[in-house]
C-alpha positions as CSV (number, residue, x, y, z in Angstrom):
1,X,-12.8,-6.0,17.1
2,X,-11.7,-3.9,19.6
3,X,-9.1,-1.2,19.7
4,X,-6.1,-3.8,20.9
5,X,-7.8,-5.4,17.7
6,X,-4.9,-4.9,14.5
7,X,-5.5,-4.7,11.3
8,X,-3.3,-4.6,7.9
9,X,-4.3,-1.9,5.2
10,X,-2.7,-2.6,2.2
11,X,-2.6,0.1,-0.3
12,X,-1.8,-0.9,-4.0
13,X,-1.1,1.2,-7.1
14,X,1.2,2.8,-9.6
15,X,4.0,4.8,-8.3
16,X,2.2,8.4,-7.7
17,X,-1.4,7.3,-6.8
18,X,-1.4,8.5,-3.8
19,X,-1.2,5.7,-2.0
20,X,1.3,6.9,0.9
21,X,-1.0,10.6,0.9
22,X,-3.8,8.8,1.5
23,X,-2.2,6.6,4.0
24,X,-0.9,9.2,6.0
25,X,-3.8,11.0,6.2
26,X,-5.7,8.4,7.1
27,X,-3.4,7.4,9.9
28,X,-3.3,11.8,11.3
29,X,-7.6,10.7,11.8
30,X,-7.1,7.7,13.2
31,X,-4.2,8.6,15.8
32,X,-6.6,11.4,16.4
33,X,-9.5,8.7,17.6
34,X,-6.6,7.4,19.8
35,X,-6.0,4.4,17.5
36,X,-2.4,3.1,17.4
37,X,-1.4,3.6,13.8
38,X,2.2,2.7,11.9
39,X,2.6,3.7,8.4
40,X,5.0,1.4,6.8
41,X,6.2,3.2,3.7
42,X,8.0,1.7,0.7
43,X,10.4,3.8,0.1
44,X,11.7,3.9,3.7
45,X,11.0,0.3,4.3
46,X,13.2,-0.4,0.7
47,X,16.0,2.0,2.3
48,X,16.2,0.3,5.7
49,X,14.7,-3.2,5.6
50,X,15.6,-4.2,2.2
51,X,18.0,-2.3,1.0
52,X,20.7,-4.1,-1.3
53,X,17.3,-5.7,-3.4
54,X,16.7,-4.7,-6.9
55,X,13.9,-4.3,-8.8
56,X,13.6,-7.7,-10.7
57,X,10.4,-9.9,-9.9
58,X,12.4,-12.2,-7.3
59,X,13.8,-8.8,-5.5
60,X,10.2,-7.1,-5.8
61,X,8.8,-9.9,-4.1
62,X,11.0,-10.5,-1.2
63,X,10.8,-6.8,-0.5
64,X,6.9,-7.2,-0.5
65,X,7.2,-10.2,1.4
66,X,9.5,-9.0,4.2
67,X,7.2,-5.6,4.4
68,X,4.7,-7.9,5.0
69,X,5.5,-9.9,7.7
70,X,6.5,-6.7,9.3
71,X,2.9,-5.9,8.9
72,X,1.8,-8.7,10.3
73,X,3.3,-8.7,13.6
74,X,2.7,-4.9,14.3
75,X,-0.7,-5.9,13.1
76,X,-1.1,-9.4,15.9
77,X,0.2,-6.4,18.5
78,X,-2.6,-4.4,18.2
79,X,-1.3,-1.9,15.3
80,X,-3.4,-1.1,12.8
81,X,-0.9,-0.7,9.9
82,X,-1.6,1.2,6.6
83,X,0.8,-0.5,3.7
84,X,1.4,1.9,0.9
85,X,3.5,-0.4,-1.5
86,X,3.1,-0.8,-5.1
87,X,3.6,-4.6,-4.9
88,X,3.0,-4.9,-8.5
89,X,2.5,-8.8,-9.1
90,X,-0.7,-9.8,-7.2
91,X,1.0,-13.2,-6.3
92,X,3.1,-11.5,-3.9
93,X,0.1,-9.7,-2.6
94,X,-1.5,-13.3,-2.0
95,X,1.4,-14.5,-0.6
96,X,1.0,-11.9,2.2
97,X,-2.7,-11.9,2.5
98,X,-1.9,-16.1,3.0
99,X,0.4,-15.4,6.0
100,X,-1.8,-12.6,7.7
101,X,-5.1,-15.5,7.4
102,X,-2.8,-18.1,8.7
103,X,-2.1,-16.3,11.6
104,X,-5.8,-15.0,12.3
105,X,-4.6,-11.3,11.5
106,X,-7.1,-9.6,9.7
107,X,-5.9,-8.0,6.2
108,X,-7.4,-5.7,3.9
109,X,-6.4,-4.8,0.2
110,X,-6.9,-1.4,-1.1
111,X,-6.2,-0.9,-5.2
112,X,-5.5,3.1,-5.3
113,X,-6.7,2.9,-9.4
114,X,-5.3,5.9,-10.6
115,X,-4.5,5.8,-14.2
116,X,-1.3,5.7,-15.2
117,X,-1.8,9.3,-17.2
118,X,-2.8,10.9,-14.1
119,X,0.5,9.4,-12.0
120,X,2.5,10.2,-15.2
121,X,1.4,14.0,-14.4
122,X,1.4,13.8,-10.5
123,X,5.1,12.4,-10.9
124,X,6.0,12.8,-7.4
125,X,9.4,10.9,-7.3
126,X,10.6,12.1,-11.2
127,X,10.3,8.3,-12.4
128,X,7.6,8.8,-14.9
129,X,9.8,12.1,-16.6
130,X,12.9,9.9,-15.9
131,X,11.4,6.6,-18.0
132,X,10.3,9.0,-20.7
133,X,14.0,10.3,-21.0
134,X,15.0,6.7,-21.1
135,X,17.3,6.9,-18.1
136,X,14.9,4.6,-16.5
137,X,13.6,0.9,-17.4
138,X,11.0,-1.0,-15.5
139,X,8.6,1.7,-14.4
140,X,5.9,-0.4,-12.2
141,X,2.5,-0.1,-14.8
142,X,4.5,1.5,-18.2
143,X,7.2,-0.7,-19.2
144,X,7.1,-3.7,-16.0
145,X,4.2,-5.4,-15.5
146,X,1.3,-4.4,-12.5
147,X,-1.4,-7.2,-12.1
148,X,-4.3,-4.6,-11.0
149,X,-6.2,-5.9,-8.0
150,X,-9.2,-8.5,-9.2
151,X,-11.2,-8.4,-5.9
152,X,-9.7,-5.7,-3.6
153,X,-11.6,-4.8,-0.7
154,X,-12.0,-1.2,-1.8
155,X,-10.9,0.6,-4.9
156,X,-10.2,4.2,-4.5
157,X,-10.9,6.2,-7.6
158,X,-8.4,9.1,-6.2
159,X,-8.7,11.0,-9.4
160,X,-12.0,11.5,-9.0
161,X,-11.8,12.3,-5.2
162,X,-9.2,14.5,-3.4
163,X,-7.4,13.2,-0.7
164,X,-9.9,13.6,2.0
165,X,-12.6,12.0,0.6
166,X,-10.5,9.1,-0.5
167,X,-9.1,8.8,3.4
168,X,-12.3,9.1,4.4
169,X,-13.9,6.2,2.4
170,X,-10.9,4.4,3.2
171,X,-11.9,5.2,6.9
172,X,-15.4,4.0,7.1
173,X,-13.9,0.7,5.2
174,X,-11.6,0.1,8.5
175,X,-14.3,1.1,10.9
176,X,-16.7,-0.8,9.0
177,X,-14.6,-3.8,9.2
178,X,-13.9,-3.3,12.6
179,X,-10.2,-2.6,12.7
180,X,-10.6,0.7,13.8
């Protein structure tokens, strides 16, 4: 590939992996290498692309769905686009990787496997506390279901590794694959 060649990185995990850290560190090298790079957040693609969806399995999966095909058409324009969704149920996942391989866009899937202990501490967004508290139900990986990745391209270990060793194994991956 070359660098008008996209590429979708999708990053999987709990909520508080580190999935968008690592993405958006990844994507500060790679814009520094002069790569065109879109992060496409969950959160802020939930706010302003699907906002009005809940969190049952129909809603979770049109969300990961619409995110995407987003995805892929930055992606068939040259993008390379780091996904960091949770995109807990892996049929949704496939569904995705199915649309990206019928339009000859390359994808790649990413399982950030931190253990739900580690997230639980990390609690970036409160949820973890919140479920706990009980003023929360159907926390992704403690009381909703997350089908962890079978066959992900990569699996980043990230609490084993800080954040800069897990963007840049993450990095030669992408290179590697030629999508960077």
């Amino acid at each position: 590939m070359d660098d008008t060649t996209g590429a979708t990185v999708w990053l999987t995990g709990l909520p508080s992996a580190g999935k968008t850290t690592i993405a958006r560190a990844l994507a500060d090298r790679l814009t520094g290498e002069g790569r065109r790079v879109e992060v496409l957040d969950g959160d802020e693609i939930r706010e302003f692309l699907s906002a009005g969806l809940g969190f049952s399995r129909e809603d979770r999966h049109t969300n990961v769905t619409r995110i995407g095909f987003v995805a892929e058409l930055l992606a068939s324009n040259g993008v390379l686009v780091l996904v960091p969704v949770i995109a807990p149920y892996a049929d949704s996942r496939e569904a995705v990787r199915k649309h990206h391989a019928a339009r000859g866009t390359a994808f790649l899937e990413v399982h950030v496997a931190t253990p739900v202990e580690v997230c639980s501490v990390r609690d970036v967004k409160g949820l973890y506390a919140k479920q706990a508290a009980g003023d929360l139900t159907g926390l992704t990986g403690v009381d909703d279901p997350y089908d962890v990745p079978v066959d992900p391209d990569l699996r980043l270990l990230t609490h084993e590794q800080t954040v800069a060793e897990s963007a840049a194994v993450l990095h030669a991956l992408v290179t590697g694959r030629g999508a960077a």
